[in-house]
N, C-alpha and C positions, 0 to 999 in steps of 0.2 A: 504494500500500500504506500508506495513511494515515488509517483507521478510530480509532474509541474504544474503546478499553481501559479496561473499567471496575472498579474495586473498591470497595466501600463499604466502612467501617471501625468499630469500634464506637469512643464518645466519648472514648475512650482511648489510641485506637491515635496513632501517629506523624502519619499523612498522612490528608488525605480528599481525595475527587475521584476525576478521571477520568486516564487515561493514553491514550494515543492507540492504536485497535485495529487490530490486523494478523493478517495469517496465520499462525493457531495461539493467538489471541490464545486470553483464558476468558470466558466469555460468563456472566455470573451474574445472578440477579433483583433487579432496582434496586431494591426494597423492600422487600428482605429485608438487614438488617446480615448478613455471612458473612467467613468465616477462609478464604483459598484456601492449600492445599496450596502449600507454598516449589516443588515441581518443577514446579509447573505456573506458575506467577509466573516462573520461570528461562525457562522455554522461551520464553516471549512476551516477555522482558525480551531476553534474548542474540538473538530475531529480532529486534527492535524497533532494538537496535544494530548491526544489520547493514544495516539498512536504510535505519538514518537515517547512518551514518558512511559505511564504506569501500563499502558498495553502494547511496547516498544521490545523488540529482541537485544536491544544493547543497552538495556532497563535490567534484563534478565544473565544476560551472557555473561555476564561476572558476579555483578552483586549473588546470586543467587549461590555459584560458585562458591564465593570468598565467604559468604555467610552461613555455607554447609549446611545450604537447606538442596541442594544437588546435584549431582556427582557427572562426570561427562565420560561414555564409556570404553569399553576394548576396541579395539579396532578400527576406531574412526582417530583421523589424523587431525590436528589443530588442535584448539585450546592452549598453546604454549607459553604463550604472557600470561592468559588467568591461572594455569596450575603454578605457573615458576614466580608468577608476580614483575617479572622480568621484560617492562614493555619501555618501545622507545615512543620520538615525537608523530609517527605515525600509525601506530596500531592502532584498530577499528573504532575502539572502544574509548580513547579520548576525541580522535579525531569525528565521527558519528556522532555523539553527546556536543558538541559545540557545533557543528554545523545544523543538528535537527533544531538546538536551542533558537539560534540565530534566527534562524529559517522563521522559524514558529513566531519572534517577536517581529519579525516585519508585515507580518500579519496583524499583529496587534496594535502595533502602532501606528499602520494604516488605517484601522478601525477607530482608533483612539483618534483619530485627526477628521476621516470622516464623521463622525458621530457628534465633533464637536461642530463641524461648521454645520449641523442637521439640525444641532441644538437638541440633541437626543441624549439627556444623562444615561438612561441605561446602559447605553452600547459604550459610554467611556468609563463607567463602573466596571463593566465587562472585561472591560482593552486593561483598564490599571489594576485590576484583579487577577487575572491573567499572565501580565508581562510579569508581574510579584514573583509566580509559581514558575517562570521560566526563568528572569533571575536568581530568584532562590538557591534554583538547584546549580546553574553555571558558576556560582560562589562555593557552593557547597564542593564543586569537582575541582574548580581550577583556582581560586581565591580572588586575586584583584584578575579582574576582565572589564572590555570597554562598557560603560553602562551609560555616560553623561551625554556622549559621544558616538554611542551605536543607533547603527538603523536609521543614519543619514549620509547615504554614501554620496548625494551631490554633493554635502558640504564637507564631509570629513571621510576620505577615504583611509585615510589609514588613523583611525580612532585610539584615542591615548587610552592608556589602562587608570579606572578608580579602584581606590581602596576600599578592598575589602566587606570592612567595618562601615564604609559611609554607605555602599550599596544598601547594604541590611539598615542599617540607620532610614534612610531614604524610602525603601521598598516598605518598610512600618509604616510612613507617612502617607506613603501614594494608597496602603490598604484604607488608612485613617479616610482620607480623599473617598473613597469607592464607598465604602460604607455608608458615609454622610450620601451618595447620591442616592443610594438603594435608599434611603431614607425619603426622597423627597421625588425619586425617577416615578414616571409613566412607563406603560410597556404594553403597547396597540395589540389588540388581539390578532392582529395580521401577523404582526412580530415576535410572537411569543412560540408559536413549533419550529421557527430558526434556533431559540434554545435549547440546543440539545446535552442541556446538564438540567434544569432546572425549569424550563418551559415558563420562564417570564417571573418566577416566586422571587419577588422581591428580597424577604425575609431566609430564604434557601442563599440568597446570594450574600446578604449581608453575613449569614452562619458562618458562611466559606470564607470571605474575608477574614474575618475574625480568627476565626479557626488556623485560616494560613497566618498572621500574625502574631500567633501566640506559639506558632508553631516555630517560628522564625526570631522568636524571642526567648524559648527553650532552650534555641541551639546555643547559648551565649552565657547558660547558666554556670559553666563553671569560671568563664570568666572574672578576673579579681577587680573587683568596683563595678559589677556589671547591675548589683542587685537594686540598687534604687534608682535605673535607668530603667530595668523590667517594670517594673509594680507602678512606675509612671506609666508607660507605655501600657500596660492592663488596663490602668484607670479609664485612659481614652475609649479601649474599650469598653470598656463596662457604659462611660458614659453613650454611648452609642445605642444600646437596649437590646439588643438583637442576643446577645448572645454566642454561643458553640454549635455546633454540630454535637448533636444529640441521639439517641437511640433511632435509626428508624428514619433520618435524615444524609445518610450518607450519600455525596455528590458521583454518581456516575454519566458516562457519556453513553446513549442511544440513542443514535440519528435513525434507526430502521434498520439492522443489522440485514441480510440476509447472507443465503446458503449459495451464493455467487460469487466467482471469482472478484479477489478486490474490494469484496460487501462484506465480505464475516467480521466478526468482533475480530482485532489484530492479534489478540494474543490469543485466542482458537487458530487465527489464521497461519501462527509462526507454531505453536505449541499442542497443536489440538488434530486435526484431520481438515484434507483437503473436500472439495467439495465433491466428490465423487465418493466419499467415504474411508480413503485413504489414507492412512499415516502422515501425518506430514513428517520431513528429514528432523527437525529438532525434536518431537513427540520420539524420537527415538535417541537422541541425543544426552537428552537431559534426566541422570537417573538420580535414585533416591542416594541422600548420602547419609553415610552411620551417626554424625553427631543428630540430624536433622531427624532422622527415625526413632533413633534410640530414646530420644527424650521422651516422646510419644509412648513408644512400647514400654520403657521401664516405668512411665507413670499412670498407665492403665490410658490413656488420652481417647477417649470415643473419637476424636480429630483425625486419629492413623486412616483409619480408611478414606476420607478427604481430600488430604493432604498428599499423600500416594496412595497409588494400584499395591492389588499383591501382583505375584511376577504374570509377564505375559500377558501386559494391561487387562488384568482379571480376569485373565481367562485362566492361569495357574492359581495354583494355594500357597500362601503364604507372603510373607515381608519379608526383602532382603535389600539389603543399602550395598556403597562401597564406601572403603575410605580414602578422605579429598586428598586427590593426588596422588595415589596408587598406582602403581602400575599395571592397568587390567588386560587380561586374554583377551581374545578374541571373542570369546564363548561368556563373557560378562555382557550379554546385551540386555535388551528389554525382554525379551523373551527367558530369560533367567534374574534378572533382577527388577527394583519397582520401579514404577515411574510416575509422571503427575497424576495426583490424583482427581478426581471429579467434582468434587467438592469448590476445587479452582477451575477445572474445566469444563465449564458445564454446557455450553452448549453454542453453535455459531450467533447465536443470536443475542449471547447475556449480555447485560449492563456490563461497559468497561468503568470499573472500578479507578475514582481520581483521586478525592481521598474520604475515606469509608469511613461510618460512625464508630468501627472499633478501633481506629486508629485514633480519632479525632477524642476519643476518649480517654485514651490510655493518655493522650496529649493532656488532658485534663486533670487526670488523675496525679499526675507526674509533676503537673504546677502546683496544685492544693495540698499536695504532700509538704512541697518545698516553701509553701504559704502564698507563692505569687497568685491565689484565686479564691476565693471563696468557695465553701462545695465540702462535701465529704470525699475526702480523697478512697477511702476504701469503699465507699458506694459505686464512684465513677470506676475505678478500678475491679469491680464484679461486674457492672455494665459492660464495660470493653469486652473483658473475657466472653459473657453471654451472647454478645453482639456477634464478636466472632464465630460463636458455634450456629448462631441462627445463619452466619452468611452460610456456614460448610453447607447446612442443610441439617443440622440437629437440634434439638429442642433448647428447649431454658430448664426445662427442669433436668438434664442431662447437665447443663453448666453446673445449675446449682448443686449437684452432687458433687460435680467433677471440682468443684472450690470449698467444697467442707470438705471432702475425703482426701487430699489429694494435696501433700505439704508442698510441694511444690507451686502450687495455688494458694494455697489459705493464707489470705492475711494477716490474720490472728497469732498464727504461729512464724510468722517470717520474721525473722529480727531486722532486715534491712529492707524496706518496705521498696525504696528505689531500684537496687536491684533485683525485687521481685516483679515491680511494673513492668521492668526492661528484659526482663527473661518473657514474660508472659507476652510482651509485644512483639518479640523475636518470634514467638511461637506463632502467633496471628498474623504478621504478614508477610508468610508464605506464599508466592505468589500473587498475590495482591499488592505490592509495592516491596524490592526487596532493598532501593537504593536505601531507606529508611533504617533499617536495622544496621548497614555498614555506616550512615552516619552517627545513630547512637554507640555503636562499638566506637568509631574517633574522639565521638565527645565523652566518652564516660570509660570505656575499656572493661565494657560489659556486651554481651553475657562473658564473665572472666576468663569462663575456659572455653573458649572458641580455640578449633582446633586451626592449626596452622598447614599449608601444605605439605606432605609428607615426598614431593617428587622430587627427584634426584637431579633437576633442573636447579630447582630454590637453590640461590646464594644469599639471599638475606630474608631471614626466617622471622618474618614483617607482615602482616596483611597492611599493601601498600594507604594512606593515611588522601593521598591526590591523585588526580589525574593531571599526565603533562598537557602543554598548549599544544596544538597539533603544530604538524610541520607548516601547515600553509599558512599559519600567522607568522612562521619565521620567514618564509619566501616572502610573502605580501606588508606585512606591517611590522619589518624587522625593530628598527628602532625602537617601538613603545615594547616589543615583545623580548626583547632582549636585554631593558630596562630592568624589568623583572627577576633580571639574576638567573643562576644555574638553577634551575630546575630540579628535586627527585622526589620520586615518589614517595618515599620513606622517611624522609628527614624536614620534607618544605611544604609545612601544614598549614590547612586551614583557619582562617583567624580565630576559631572560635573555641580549634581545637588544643586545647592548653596542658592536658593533663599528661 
């Protein structure tokens, strides 16, 4: 799902170029200058982010690796920077993640610039809610990247790099901005099934803002002097009224999936079956691995069959992992070992999952512990859990068992409430976001025993901390990107990562 999305712009506008086209994209006459409708620029901008993030294969290709939720098996060749951790300025996986990033905010920022001469607040709530979630995570991979200065290539071809800290600084304020619109926006009943997160709910968007803001203000908590910048920054919140993401509120994308090449939900379409029924090549790629299982099977977890097949995608008996970065047979395939389970893969047509109420919980849980919120930390924190097992496809009252029996759950009995949050979150999003759980490993160096790879490639026995700048910032915007200093993966962290 990786086409050209084109807009042409008159000599005025902000952006020129192309944006990459997908399902639902707008198709217009390459030489003719034209103004495209903000609802229709949204629709093809929020699939575009569902496709390249949380239902994206270089969303999954490592994080999911590195986080030993699954194993890559015998006989197929690659994988070599994720098992060794040993990657330079071009491997897929930094260079992919900054170009889909990019990609995705000139979309947004188009939007943000039509919407404002339409005089339409919703669609620049949208546009500044948006570009937050795709700077976010381009901080989160590579640290200082251009932000003040990007996604205006008539005027600044080769864009300076900001820091870090003022991005995230900034990106709290533009959410603060979005908020306040969803407070006072219209949203035309013409306009509303262009939304395909939220179909026009005002209150669904202000959630999300919010949620991505405190989400972005977490990441800073071990920071030293960070604490009475957070509980300010809350406040704004709060004053706002809207609140979290809640039980039963979690933001997914559904434009109309279908069972058509190019149409299926992306991560069915990379991880799931093609549409003739078929395997697809990663649905056999991607196996269960032992840290990832084991936690499940040795705590009784109802989640194992969700989470992974038994062998021979269910069609043998039993669970069987590997361990990350082994060296496997030939004869370790899917057909002898597990692989994704159903519970994430449910079907061409599910909700692409953006960010989900058990996540947006566990996020809550995790400030009210630490005082940044108001709230029962151990309520929010059984919420999460529950939520999660309602997403696999099990009950609440299976939760609620599975959190009084089950010390690895219980509240009550956990002496360090934090790192129980962050174990039980590692555990939920499987699948569902996995870049998530390698950022909480940076920022906290939890869950603690996260296994490291065992292949005889690793020279430095590190789950890498960054992604490098790809090579074509060194070819095209040498000087800002060289600014920067020597680059590694292991040593040159993220701002927020301190510990």
């Amino acid at each position: 799902m990786k086409k050209k999305l084109i807009y042409l712009f008159t000599a005025s506008a902000l952006l020129l170029g192309a944006c990459k086209k997908d399902f639902l994209d707008i198709n217009e006459n390459p030489n003719a200058a034209t103004s495209v409708k903000p609802a229709l620029i949204m629709t093809g901008a929020l699939n575009n982010t569902a496709a390249y993030t949380t239902g994206g294969s270089t969303f999954y290709s490592f994080s999911a690796l590195w986080m030993n939720y699954w194993m890559t098996p015998g006989g197929v060749s690659g994988w070599y920077e994720e098992r060794s951790y040993n990657f330079t300025t071009n491997w897929n996986g930094s260079t992919a993640l900054w170009g889909n990033l990019y990609d995705n905010l000139a979309d947004y920022t188009y939007l943000e610039s039509q919407a404002k001469q339409s005089g339409q607040s919703f669609f620049v709530g949208v546009a500044k809610t948006m570009k937050a979630w795709d700077y976010q995570y381009l901080v989160d991979f590579y640290n200082n990247v251009p932000y003040s200065q990007a996604s205006q290539s008539v005027t600044f071809l080769t864009p300076k790099y900001d820091k870090a800290q003022d991005i995230y600084e900034d990106l709290a304020k533009q959410l603060d901005t979005a908020a306040t619109l969803f407070k006072t926006a219209t949203v035309a009943s013409a306009d509303a099934p262009a939304d395909i997160y939220a179909k026009g709910d005002l209150t669904k968007w202000g959630k999300f803002a919010n949620t991505l803001k405190l989400r972005i203000l977490l990441r800073q908590s071990e920071m030293p002097g960070r604490e009475a910048y957070i509980k300010a920054e809350i406040a704004k919140i709060d004053a706002n009224g809207f609140g979290y993401i809640g039980t039963g509120e979690g933001i997914a994308n559904q434009p109309g999936y279908l069972n058509t090449s190019g149409k299926q939900n992306p991560f069915w379409a990379v991880y799931g079956y093609q549409v003739d029924g078929q395997k697809t090549a990663y649905h056999g790629y991607m196996l269960a691995s032992n840290y990832g299982m084991n936690f499940l099977k040795d705590n009784s977890d109802p989640r194992l069959g969700k989470f992974y097949t038994q062998i021979n995608d269910d069609a043998g008996s039993g669970y069987v992992s590997l361990q990350w970065g082994q060296e496997v047979g030939s004869t370790q395939i899917l057909a002898t070992v597990s692989g994704i389970g159903k519970g994430i893969l449910k079907s061409y047509n599910q909700d692409q999952p953006i960010l989900t109420d058990f996540e947006s919980l566990f996020i809550q849980a995790e400030a009210a512990q630490r005082g940044y919120i108001s709230g029962d930390a151990k309520a929010l924190y059984e919420a999460a859990v529950t939520a999660n097992f309602v997403y696999l496809g099990l009950t609440e009252e299976e939760a609620t068992t599975y959190l009084a029996e089950q010390a690895v759950a219980n509240w009550d009995g956990s002496a360090n409430k934090i790192e129980l949050i962050i174990k039980q979150k590692w555990a939920a999003m499987n699948g569902t976001n996995d870049i998530e759980p390698w950022t909480d490993y940076r920022r906290l160096e939890l869950p603690a025993d996260m296994p490291i790879s065992i292949a005889s490639t690793v020279t430095t026995r590190k789950i890498p901390v960054r992604m490098l700048y790809p090579q074509r910032e060194y070819n095209t915007n040498t000087a800002n990107v060289t600014a920067e200093g020597t680059i590694n993966q292991f040593t040159s962290r993220i701002f927020w990562d301190v510990k």
